[in-house]
C-alpha positions in Angstrom: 0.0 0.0 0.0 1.3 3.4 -0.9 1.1 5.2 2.9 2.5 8.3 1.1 -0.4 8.9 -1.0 -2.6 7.8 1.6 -1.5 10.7 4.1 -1.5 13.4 1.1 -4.9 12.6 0.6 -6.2 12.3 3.6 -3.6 15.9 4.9 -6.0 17.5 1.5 -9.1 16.3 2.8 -8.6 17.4 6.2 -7.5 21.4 4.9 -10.2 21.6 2.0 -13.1 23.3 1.6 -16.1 20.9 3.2 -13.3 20.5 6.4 -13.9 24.7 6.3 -17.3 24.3 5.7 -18.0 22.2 8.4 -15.9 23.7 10.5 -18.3 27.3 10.4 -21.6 25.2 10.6 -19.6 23.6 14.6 -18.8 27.5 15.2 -22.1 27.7 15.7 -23.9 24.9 17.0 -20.5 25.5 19.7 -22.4 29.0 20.8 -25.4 27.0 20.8 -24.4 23.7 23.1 -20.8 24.6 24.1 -21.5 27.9 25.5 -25.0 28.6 25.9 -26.6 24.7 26.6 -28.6 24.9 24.0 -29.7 21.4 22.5 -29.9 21.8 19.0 -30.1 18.7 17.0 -31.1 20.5 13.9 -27.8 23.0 12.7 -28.3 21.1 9.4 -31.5 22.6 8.9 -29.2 26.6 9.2 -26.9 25.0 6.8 -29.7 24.1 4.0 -31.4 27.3 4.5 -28.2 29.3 3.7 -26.9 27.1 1.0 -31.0 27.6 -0.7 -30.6 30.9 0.0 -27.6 31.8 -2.0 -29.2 29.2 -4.5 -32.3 30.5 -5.5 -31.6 33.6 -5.5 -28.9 33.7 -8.6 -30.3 30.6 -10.3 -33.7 31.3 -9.8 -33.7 35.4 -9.5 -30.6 36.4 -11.4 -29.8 37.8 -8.0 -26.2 38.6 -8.0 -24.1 36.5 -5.6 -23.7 39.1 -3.0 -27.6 39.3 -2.7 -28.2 35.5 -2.2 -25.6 35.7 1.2 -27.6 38.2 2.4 -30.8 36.6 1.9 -29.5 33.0 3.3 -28.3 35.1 6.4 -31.9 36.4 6.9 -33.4 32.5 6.1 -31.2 31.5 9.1 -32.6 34.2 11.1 -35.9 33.5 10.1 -35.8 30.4 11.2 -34.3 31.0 14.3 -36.9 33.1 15.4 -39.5 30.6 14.2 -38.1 27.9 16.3 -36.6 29.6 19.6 -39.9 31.7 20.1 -42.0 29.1 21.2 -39.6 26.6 22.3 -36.7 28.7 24.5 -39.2 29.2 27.6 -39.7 25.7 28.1 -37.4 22.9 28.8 -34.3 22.3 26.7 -35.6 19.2 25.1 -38.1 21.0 23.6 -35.7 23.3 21.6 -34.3 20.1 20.6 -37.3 18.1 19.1 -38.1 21.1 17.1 -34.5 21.6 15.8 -34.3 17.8 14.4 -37.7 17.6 13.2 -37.1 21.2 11.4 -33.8 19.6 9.4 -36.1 16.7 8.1 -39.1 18.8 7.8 -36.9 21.5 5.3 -35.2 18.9 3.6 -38.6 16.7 2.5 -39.9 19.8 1.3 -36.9 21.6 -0.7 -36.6 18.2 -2.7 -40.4 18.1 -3.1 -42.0 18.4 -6.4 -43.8 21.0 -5.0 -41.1 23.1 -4.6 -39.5 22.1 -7.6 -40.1 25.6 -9.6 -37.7 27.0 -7.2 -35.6 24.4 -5.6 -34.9 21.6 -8.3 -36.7 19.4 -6.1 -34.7 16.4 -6.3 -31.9 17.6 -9.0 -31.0 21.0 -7.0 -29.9 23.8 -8.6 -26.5 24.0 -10.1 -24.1 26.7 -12.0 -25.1 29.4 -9.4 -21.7 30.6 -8.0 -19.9 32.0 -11.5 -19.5 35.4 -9.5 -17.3 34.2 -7.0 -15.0 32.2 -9.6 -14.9 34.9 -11.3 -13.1 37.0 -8.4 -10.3 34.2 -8.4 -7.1 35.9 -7.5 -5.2 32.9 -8.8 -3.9 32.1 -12.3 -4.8 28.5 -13.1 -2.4 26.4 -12.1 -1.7 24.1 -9.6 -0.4 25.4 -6.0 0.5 23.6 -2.8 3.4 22.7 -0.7 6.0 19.3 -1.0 2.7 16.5 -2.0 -0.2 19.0 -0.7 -1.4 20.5 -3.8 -4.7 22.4 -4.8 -5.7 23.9 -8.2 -6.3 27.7 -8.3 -10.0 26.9 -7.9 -10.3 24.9 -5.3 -7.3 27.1 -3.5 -9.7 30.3 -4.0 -12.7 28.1 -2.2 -10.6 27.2 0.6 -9.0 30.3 0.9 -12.5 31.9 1.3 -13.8 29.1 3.6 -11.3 29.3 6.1 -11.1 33.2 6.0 -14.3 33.0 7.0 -13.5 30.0 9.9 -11.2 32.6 11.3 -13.4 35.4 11.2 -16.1 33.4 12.8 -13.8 32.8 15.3 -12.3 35.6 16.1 -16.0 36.7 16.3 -16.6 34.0 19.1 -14.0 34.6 20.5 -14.8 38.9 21.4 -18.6 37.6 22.4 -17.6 35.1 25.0 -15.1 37.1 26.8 -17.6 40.5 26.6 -20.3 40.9 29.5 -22.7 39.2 26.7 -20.5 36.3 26.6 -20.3 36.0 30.6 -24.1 36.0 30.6 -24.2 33.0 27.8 -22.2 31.1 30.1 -23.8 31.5 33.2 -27.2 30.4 31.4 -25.3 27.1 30.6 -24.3 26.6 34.4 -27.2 27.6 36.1 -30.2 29.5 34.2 -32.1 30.1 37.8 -29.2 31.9 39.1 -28.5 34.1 36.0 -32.3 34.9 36.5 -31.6 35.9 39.7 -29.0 38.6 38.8 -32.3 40.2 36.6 -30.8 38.7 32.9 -33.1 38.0 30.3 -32.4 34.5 29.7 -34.6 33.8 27.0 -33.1 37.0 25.1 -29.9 36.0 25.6 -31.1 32.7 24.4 -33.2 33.6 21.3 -29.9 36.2 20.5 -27.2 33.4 20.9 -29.8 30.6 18.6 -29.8 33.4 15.9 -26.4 34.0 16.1 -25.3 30.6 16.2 -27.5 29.6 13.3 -26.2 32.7 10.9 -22.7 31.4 11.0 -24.4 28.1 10.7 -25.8 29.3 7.2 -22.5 30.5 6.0 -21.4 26.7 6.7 -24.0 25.6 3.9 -22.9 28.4 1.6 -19.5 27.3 2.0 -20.4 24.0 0.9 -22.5 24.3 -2.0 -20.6 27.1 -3.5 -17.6 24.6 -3.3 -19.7 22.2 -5.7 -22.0 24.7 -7.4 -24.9 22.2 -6.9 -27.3 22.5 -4.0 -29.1 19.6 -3.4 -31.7 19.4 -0.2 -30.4 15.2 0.4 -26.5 16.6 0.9 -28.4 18.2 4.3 -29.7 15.0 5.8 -29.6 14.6 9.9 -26.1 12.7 9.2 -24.6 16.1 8.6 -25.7 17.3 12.6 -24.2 14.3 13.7 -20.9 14.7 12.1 -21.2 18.1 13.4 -21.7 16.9 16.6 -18.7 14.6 16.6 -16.2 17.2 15.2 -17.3 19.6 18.1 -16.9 16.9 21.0 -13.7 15.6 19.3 -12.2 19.3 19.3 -13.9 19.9 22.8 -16.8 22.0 23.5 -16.5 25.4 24.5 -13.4 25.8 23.4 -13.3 28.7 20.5 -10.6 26.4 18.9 -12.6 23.2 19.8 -15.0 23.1 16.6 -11.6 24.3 14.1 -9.5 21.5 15.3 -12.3 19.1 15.5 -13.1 19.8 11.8 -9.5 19.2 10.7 -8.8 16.3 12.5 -12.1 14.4 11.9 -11.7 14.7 8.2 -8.5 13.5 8.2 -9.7 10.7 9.7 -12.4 10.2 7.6 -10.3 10.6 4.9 -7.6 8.5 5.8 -9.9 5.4 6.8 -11.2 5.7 3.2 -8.2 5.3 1.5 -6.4 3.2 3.3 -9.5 0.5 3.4 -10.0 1.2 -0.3 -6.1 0.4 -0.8 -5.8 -2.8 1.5 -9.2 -4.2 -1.0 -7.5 -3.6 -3.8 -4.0 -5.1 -2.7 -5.7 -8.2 -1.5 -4.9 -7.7 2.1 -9.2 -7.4 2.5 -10.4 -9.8 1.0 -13.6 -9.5 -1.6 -15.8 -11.7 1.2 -14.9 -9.6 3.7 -15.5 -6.0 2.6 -16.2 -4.3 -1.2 -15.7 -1.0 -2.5 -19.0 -0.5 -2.3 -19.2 -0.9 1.3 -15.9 1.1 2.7 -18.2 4.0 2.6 -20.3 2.6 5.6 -17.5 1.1 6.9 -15.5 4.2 7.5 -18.3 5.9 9.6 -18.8 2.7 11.3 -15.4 3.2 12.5 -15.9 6.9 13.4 -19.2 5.6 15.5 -16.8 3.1 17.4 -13.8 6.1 18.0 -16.8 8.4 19.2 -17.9 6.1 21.6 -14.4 5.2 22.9 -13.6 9.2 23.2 -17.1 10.1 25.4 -16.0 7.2 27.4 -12.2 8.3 28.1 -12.5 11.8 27.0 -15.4 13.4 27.1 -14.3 17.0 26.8 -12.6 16.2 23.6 -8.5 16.9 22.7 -9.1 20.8 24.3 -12.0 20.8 26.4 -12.7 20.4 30.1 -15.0 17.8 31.4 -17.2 20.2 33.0 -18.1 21.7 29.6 -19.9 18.7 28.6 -22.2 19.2 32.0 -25.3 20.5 30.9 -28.7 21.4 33.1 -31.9 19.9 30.7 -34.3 21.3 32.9 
């Protein structure tokens, strides 16, 4: 087996554009259920709204591209409000049955035939992010360093995508260490006593779900303008649990928790892939044993089992702190 061209791979995977992608859409859902508590099983449902956003707006509005963000942000928003308005004064599992039943409930109708007219229904929309392209700083070519290369438009996605991880961040990073940010917290380790002190909880709440879900949005534009195809079965409820998996790996409430997370996880991913795919095809798998067709499963089968040994062992991921993972679901 060539190991070389299995690290390179799986080193590209792990700094490309979905890694940045995903990496936004855990910035968020980490304001939600690293800082603030909040149990959202649903940041896949911020993620499709953005990405449709961006979407139908050039494809089916000859919006330019600039107009689509805006409009995916105010979808997220949107939908924030529709779901933390009646849920965020009651118990925590409330918010998160509406969350997960909002992802399916989005992603059944933008693939209906229904909304075909403006969605694609099943086929999506494609060809919708020539704008951005079009800004590309750099020549064609090919551009990397030792076996790490990109070509000048996938360099120009991921040079977007994690400009925008770091910005995020950096946001994140000013809100939790402002007096709004000392609030979120204390909402997370005791909500009674923060009411106490005369805070708004459910403001502070409704603000950090919106918030949260906004940078969430700018996950899913990430993503499909990496493709140019936006397609409502790339947001199933899988998506939230990778999410979910990146953040705990990185360590919640961490600002750097969700980033590293994201790199490492698709590493792994990555790396699992190819080196199964390599060991079938050298013999050292046999046929009986596993197929091609099945390394897919496989892979995440093996991310389930490493999940399941890291909440046992490590909890609070590589940077967290066990206490983070605490959470009041009153």
């Amino acid at each position: 087996m060539d190991f070389s061209a299995i690290l390179t791979s799986a080193l590209s995977g792990a700094l490309g554009p979905v890694a940045a992608a995903y990496a936004l859409a855990a910035i968020g859902l980490n304001l939600h259920f690293g800082y603030t508590g909040l149990l959202n099983f649903g940041q896949v449902a911020f993620m499709l709204v953005g990405a449709y956003g961006v979407a139908i707006s050039v494809s089916v509005f000859a919006a330019p591209l600039w107009l689509g963000v805006i409009v995916g942000v105010l979808c997220a928003i949107v939908l924030a409000l529709l779901l933390g308005i009646p849920t965020l004064r009651l118990r925590s599992d409330y918010l998160a049955i509406a969350t997960i039943a909002a992802g399916e409930i989005l992603r059944l109708f933008y693939r209906s035939s229904f909304a075909e007219p403006l969605t694609g229904g099943v086929f999506g929309l494609q060809q919708f992010a020539n704008d951005f392209y079009e800004l590309n700083p750099y020549p064609p070519g090919t551009y990397g360093v030792g076996p790490i290369s990109f070509g000048a438009r996938d360099l120009w996605v991921i040079t977007m995508g994690w400009s925008l991880v770091a910005v995020a961040g950096l946001l994140l990073y000013l809100l939790i260490h402002s007096p709004w940010g000392r609030v979120i917290r204390s909402i997370r380790e005791d909500e009674n006593a923060a009411l106490s002190l005369g805070k708004n909880v459910y403001s502070y709440k409704l603000q950090s779900l919106v918030l949260g879900g906004v940078i969430g949005a700018f996950g899913g534009m990430v993503m499909v303008i990496n493709t140019q195809s936006a397609s409502a079965d790339s947001f199933d409820p899988l998506v939230t649990f990778f999410l979910y998996t990146l953040l705990i790996l990185g360590g919640a409430g961490r600002v750097m928790g969700p980033i590293l997370g994201s790199v490492v996880f698709w590493f792994i991913v990555v790396f699992l892939d190819n080196l199964l795919r390599q060991a079938i095809a050298s013999g050292l798998i046999p046929a009986g044993i596993l197929t091609d067709s099945e390394v897919g499963a496989m892979r995440f089968a093996l991310v389930g089992l490493g999940l399941l040994l890291l909440m046992v062992f490590r909890p609070q991921g590589i940077l967290g702190r066990r206490e983070e993972m605490v959470l009041d679901a009153r």
